[in-house]
C-alpha positions in Angstrom: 38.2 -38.6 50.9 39.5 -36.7 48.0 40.4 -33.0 48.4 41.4 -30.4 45.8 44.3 -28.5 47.1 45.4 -25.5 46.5 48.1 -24.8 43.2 50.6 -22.2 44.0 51.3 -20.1 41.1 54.8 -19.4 39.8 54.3 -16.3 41.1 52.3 -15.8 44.0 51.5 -13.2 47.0 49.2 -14.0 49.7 47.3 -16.9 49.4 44.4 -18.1 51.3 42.7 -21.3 50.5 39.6 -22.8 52.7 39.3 -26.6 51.9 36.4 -29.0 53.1 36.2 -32.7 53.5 33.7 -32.9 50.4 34.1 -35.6 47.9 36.0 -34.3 44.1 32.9 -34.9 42.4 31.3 -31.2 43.4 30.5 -28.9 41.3 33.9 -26.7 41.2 32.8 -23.3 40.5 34.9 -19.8 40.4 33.9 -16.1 41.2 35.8 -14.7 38.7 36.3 -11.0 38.6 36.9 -10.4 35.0 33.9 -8.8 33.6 32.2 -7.4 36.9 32.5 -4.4 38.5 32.0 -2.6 41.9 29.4 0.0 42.2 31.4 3.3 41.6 31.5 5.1 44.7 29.3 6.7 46.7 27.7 3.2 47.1 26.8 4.2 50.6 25.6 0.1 51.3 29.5 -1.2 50.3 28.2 -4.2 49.2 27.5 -6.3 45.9 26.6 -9.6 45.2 27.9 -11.6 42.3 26.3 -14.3 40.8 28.6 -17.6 39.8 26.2 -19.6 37.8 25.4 -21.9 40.6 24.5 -19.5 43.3 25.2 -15.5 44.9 27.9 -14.6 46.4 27.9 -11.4 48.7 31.0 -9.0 49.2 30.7 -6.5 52.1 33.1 -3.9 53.8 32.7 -3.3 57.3 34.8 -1.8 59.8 37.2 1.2 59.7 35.2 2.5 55.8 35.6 5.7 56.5 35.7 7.1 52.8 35.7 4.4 50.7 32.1 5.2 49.5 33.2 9.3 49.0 32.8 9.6 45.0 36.1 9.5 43.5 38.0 8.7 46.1 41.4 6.9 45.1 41.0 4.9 48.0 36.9 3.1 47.2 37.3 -0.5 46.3 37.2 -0.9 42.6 38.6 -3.9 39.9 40.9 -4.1 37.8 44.6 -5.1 37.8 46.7 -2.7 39.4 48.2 -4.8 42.1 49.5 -8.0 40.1 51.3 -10.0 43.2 53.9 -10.8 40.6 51.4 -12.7 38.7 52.0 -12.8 34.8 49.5 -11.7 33.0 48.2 -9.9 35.2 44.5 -10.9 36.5 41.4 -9.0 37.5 40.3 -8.6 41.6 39.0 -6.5 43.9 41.2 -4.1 45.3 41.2 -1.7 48.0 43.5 0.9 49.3 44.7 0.4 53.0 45.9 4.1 53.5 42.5 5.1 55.3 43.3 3.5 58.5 43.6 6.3 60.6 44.8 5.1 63.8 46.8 1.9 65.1 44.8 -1.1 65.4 42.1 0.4 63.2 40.4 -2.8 61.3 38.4 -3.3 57.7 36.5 -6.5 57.3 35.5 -8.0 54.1 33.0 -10.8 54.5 32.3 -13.0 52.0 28.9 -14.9 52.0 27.5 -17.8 50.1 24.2 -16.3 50.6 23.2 -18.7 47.0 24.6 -21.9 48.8 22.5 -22.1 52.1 24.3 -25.9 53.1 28.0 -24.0 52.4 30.7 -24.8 50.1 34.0 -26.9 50.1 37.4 -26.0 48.4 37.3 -22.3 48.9 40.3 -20.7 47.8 41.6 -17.4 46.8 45.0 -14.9 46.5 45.5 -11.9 48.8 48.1 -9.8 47.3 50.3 -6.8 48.4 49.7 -7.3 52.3 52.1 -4.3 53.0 53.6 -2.2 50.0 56.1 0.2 52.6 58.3 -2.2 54.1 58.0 -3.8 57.6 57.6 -0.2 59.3 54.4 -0.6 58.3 52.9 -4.4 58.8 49.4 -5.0 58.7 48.0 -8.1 60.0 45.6 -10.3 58.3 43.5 -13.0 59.9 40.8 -15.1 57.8 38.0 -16.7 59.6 35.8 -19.0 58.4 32.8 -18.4 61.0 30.6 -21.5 59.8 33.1 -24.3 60.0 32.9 -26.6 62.4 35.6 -28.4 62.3 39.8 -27.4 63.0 42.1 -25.9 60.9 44.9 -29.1 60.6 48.3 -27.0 61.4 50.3 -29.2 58.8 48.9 -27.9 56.2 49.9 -24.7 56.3 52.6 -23.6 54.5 54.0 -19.5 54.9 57.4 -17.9 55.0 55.6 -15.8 58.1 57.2 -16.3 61.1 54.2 -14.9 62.5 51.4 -17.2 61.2 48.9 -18.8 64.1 46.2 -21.1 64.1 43.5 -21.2 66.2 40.5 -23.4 65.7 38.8 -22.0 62.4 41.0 -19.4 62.1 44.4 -18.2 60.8 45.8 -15.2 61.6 49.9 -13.4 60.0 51.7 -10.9 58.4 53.9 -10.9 55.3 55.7 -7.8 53.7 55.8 -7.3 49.6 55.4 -4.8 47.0 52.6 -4.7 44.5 54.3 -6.5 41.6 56.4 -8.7 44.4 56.0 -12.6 45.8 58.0 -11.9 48.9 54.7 -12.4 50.7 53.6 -15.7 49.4 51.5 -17.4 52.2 49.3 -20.6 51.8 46.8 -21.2 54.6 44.9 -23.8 54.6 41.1 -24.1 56.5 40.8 -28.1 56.7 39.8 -30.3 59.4 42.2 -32.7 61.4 41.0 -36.0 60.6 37.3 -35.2 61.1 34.9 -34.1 58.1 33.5 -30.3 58.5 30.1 -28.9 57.8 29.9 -26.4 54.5 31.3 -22.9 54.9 28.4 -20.0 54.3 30.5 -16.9 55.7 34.2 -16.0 56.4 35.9 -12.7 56.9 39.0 -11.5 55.7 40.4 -8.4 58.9 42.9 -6.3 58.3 45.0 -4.1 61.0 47.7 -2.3 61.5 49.8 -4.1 64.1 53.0 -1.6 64.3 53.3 2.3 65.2 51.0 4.8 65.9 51.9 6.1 62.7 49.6 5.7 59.6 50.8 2.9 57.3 52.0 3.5 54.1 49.7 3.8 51.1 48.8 0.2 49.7 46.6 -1.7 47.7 45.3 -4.9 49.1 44.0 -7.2 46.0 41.5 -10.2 46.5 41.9 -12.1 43.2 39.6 -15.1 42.1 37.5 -17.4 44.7 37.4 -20.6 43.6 35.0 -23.7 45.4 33.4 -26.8 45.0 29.6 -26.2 45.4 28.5 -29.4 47.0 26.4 -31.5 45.0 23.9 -34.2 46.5 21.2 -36.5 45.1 18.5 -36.8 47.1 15.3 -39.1 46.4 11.9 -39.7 47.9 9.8 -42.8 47.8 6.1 -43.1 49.5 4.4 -46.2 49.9 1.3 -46.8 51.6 0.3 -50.5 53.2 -3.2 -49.8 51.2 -4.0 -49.5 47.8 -7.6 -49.4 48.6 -9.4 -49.1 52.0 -12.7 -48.1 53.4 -13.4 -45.4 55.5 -12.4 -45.7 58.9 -9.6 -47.7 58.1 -5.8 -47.1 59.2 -3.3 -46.6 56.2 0.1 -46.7 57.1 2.3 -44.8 55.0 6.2 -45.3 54.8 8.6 -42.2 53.4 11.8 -43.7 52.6 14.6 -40.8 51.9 18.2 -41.5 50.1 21.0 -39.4 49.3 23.1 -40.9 46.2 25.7 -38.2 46.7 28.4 -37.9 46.1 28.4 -35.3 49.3 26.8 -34.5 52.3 23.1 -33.6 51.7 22.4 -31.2 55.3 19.2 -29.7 55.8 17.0 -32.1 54.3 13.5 -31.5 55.1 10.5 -33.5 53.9 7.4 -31.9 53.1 4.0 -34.8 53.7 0.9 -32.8 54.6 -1.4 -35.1 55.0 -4.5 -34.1 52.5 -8.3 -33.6 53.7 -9.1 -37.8 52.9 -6.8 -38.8 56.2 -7.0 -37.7 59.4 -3.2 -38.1 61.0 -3.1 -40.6 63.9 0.8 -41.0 64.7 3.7 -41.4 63.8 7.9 -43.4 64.3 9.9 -40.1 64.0 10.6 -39.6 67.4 9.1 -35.5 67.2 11.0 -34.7 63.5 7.6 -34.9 62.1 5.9 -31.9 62.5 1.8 -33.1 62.3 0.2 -29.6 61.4 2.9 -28.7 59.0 4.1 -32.1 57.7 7.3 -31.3 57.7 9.5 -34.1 58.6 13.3 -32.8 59.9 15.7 -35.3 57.9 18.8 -33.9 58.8 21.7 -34.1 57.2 22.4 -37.4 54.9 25.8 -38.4 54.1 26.9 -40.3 50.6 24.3 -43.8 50.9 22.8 -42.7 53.3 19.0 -43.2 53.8 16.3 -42.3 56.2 12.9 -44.3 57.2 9.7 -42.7 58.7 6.0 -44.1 59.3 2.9 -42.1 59.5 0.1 -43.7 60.5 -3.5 -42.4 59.2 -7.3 -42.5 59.6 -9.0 -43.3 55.7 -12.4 -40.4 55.8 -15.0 -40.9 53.2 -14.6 -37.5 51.8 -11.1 -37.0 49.8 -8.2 -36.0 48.3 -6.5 -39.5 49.1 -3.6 -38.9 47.2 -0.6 -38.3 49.3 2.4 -36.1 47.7 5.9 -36.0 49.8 8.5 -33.6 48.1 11.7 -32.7 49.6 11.5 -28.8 50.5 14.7 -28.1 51.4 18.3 -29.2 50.9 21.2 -27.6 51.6 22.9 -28.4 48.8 22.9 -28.7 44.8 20.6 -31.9 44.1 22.3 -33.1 40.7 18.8 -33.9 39.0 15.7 -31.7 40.9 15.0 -28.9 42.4 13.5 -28.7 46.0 10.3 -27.4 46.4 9.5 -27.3 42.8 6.7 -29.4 43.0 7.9 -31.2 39.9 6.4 -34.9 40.2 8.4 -35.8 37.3 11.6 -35.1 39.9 12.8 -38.0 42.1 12.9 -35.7 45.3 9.0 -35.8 44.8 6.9 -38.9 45.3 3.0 -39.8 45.7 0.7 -42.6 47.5 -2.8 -42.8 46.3 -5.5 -44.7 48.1 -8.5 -45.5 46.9 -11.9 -45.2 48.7 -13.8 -48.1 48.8 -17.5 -48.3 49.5 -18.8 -51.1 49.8 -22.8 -51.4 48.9 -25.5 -53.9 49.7 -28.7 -53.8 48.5 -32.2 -56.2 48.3 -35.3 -56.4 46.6 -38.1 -59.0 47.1 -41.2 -59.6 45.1 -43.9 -62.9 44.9 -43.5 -64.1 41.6 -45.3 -67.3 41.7 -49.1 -67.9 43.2 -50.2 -67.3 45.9 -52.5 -70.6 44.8 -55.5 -71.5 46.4 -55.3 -75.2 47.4 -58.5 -75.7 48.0 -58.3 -76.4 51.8 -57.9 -73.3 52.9 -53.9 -72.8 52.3 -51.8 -71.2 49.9 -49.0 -71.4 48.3 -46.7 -68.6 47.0 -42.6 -68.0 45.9 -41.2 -65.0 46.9 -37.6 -64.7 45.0 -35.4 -61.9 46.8 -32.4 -60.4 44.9 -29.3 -59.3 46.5 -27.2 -56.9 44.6 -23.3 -55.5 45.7 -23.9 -52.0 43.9 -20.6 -50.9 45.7 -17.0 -51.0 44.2 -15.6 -53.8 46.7 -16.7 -57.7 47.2 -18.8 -58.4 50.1 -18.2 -61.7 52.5 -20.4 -63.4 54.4 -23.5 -63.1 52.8 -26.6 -63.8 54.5 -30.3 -63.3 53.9 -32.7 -63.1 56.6 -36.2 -63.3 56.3 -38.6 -64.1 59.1 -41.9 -65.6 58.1 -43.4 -66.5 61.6 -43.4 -62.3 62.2 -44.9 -61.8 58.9 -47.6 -64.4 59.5 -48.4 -63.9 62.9 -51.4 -63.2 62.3 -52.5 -66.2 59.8 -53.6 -69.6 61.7 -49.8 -71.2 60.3 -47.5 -71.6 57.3 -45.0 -74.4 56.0 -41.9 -73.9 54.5 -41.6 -75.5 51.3 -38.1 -74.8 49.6 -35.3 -72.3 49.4 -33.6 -72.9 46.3 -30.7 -70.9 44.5 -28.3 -71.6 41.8 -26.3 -67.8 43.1 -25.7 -69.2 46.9 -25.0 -71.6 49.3 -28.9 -72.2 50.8 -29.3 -73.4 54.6 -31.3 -76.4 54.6 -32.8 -75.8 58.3 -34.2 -72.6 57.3 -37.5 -72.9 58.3 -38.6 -69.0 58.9 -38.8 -69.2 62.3 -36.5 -70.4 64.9 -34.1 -70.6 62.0 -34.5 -67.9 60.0 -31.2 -67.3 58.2 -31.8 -68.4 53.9 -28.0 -68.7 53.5 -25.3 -70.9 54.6 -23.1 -66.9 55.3 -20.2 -68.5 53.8 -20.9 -66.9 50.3 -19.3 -63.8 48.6 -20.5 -61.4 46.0 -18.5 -59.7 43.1 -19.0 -55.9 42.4 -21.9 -55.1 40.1 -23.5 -58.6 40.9 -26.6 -60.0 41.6 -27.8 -63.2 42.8 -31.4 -64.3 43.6 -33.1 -66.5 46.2 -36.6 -68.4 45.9 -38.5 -69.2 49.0 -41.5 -71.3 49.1 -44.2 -71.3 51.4 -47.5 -72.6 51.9 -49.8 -70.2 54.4 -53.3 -70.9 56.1 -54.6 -67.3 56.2 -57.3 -68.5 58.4 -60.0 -65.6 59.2 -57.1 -63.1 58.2 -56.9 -62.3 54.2 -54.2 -60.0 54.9 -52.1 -58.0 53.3 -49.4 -59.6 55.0 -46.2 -57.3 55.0 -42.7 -59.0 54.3 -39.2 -57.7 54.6 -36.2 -60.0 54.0 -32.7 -58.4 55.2 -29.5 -59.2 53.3 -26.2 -58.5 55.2 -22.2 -59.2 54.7 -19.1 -57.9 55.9 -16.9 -56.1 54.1 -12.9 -56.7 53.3 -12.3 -54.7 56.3 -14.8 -56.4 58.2 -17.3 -53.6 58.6 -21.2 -55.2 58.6 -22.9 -54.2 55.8 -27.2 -54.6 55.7 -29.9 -53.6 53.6 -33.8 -54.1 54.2 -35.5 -55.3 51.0 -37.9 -53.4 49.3 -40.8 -54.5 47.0 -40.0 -55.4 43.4 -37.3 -56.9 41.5 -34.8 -53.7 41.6 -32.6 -52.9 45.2 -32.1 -49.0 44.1 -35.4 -48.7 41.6 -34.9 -44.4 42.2 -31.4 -45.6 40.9 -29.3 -42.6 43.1 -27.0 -45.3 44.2 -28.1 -45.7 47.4 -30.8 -48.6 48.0 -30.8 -48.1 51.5 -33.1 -45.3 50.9 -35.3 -48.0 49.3 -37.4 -50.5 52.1 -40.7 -50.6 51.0 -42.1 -54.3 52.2 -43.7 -56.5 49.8 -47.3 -57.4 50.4 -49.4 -60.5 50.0 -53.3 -60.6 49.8 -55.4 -64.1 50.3 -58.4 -63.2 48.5 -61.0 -64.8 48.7 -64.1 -66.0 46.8 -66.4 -67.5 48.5 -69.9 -69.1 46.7 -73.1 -70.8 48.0 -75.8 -72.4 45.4 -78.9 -74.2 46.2 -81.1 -75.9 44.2 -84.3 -77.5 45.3 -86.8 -79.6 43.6 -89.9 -82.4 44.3 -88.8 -85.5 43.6 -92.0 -87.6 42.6 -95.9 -86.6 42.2 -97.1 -85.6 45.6 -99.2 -88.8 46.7 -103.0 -88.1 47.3 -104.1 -89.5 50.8 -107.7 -89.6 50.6 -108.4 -87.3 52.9 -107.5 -83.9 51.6 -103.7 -84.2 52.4 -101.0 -85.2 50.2 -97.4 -86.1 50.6 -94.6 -84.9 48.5 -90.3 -85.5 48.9 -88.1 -82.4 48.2 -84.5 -82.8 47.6 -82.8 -79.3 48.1 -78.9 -79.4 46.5 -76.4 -76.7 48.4 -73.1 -76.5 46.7 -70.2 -74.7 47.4 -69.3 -72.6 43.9 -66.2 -70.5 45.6 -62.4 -71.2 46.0 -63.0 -71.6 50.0 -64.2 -74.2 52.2 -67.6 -73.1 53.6 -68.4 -73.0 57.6 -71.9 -73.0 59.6 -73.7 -74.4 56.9 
């Protein structure tokens, strides 16, 4: 891994420079003092924060202030360029005078926070000039800790004249004696790592004391000059899939979250935001407990360079919506080169959607007699009831079947014969017979969306002493592509949904037939010859009386 080290300058003081095991393509940036200022004093808070372009930077004293907020105090930080470290020109930084430490061991802290780069930086670097002005009566000691690194400082690479310089985990700690416009204090520290890569640094201090004497140290100026870093810059994407494009209620979608970082560094504190919307209902999940359910946040972690992360969630499909599914990474800790977290920018890749349609699948019949019924003559008739089957829904349905079940709608009629079933839509069942068989279809057949097929079933019935009405309902039935049943009774007429709300299950009025009858009776009567005279006051005549039978029944008890 590349690192950007630290360039002495020909003429240097005290130098501190924090590197990280970040990758040379970050972002370098610089907090460069030219052009800022301190609040003059009687800033009571001693702190400012600086923006870089990138991010905020935050500059506090703490410790041993005691008068560096008094108004017009020569000793309140300020900057400009009085104390140069022998550097030519001259450069801005912030200064403070060190003459306010009262007592031995008395300490100031500057802390420096990256409060705009919540995953840290890499590369930090900057010049500390002018630790001690007076000569080694007075030495103050400096140590620099960088309080967020996780690694260790590597002790070769470190280079001082101080014979005093330790190291000790993140921190380094010496002294070093100059004048303002000197270099005899030149020290390079280095915060590194030994072989293993470190975490970003958000925080370090920079502690002064006096380390000598009980007298107060000489008057001095102590002179941060530019911080430069590398602001570490990821690329993080999302992608959401879902094993469903199109599912019915009650079914389980399974949707995957795939996250990448393309780098070139570290990407920590990755969290994914997938809350699932009102159309699922969350039933688990792969992520071992880093997906938080109620809040749909899943914990990713950190992601180094390539690095790529896999969750499933699994969900119940409800009829009633949203189904689309948005995941957007709503946190990284650090600068995504192309999006923004928690933008909600769907245009970004760190955003990403999975939409699944509802389907509903919809089943609906109608039945009506369109042919006869025809009086035969001998008591029986014959009629054609054609039944049409409509899929109204937005789905194909399997399995179709028609059942209709003539022996219960003839019950009471002396019998009936089944004719025919005929239909150029769907497989027919040959031993349909509308009794023990009573299934019309072969169920093998499917039907489209928005399609409608018909069915003609012929009968002959002997009404017998009943007319009727007799009161048929035929029932058509499939499965869906998720295998749900699907039914619908029939209802009289051509049209499955004739109230047309979309819904012919609301629809199931049965379809009547009436054997009227007609029945007629004429007789006729008439003497056939001239009555013949006896003789003897009597007389014999022949009638012949004609009965015929003028109606469209046969005629009983005559």
């Amino acid at each position: 891994m590349n690192k950007k080290m630290l360039s002495l300058k020909p003429v240097a003081a005290f130098a501190v420079a924090l590197l990280l095991s970040h990758a040379a393509q970050a972002t370098p940036e610089q907090l460069d003092w030219d052009g800022l200022t301190w609040t003059p004093p009687g800033n009571s808070n001693l702190s400012e924060t600086y923006n870089t372009g990138g991010g905020d930077i935050t500059v506090t004293f703490t410790g041993n202030t005691a008068g560096l907020d008094q108004a017009g105090a020569d000793i309140s930080p300020d900057i400009n360029q009085l104390n140069t470290g022998g550097l030519s020109p001259a450069q801005n930084g912030l200064y403070v005078a060190t003459d306010y430490v009262d007592n031995s061991n008395s300490t100031v802290t500057i802390t420096i926070d990256f409060t705009g780069y919540p995953g840290g930086v890499g590369n930090v670097s900057f010049d500390v000039f002018d630790m001690d002005a007076n000569g080694t009566s007075f030495i103050d000691e400096m140590t620099v800790t960088a309080d967020t690194l996780t690694g260790t400082i590597d002790p070769t690479s470190i280079v001082t004249n101080s014979a005093n310089t330790q190291v000790n985990s993140n921190t380094v700690r010496g002294t070093a004696s100059s004048v303002s416009t000197s270099s005899n204090g030149n020290i390079t520290w280095v915060f590194g790592d030994a072989g293993t890569p470190v975490s970003g640094i958000t925080r370090f201090n920079i502690t002064w004391r006096n380390v000598i004497g009980g007298a107060d140290p000489g008057f001095q100026w102590i002179n941060i000059h530019d911080i430069d870093f590398d602001d570490p810059m990821a690329d993080v994407s999302v992608t959401k899939g879902a094993s469903l494009t199109d599912a019915e209620a009650g079914d389980t979608v399974v949707f995957t979250l795939d996250v990448a970082n393309a780098g070139p560094d570290d990407a920590p504190g990755i969290e994914i935001t997938d809350q699932l919307p009102n159309g699922f209902t969350y039933l688990t999940d792969n992520s071992g407990g880093a997906y938080n359910p109620v809040s749909g946040i899943w914990d990713v972690g950190t992601l180094a360079p390539a690095g790529t992360a896999q969750i499933t969630i699994d969900a119940r499909m409800e009829a009633t919506g949203p189904w689309d599914n948005v995941a957007e990474a709503t946190q990284i800790l650090a600068t995504d080169t192309d999006s923004t977290a928690n933008n909600n920018v769907p245009a970004e890749d760190d955003q990403d959607n999975a939409a699944v349609n509802l389907l509903v699948p919809v089943i609906g019949a109608a039945k009506a007699v369109t042919t006869g019924p025809v009086n035969n003559g001998d008591g029986t008739y014959t009629l054609t009831y054609t039944i049409a089957v409509e899929n109204s829904g937005d789905t194909v349905i399997n399995n179709l079947q028609v059942v209709d079940d003539l022996a219960a709608t003839f019950s009471g009629a002396t019998g009936f014969t089944v004719d025919g079933v005929t239909s150029s839509d769907f497989t027919v069942n040959p031993g349909y017979d509308g009794d023990a068989d009573s299934a019309l279809l072969a169920g093998t057949d499917t039907l489209a969306t928005a399609t409608t097929g018909t069915i003609a079933l012929t009968a002959t019935v002997t009404p017998g002493a009943a007319a009727g009405p007799f009161d048929n309902t035929a029932t058509a039935g499939g499965t869906s592509p998720s295998g749900n049943p699907l039914t619908d009774d029939s209802t009289d007429g051509a049209d499955p949904d004739p109230d047309m709300d979309g819904n012919p299950g609301n629809n199931a009025v049965p379809t009547p037939i009436v054997f009227a009858e007609n029945p007629i009776i004429g007789t006729a009567k008439e003497v056939l010859a001239t009555p013949t005279n006896n003789g003897d006051g009597t007389y014999t005549l022949t009638y012949r009386i004609a009965v015929e039978n003028l109606g469209d029944v046969p005629l009983s008890g005559v």
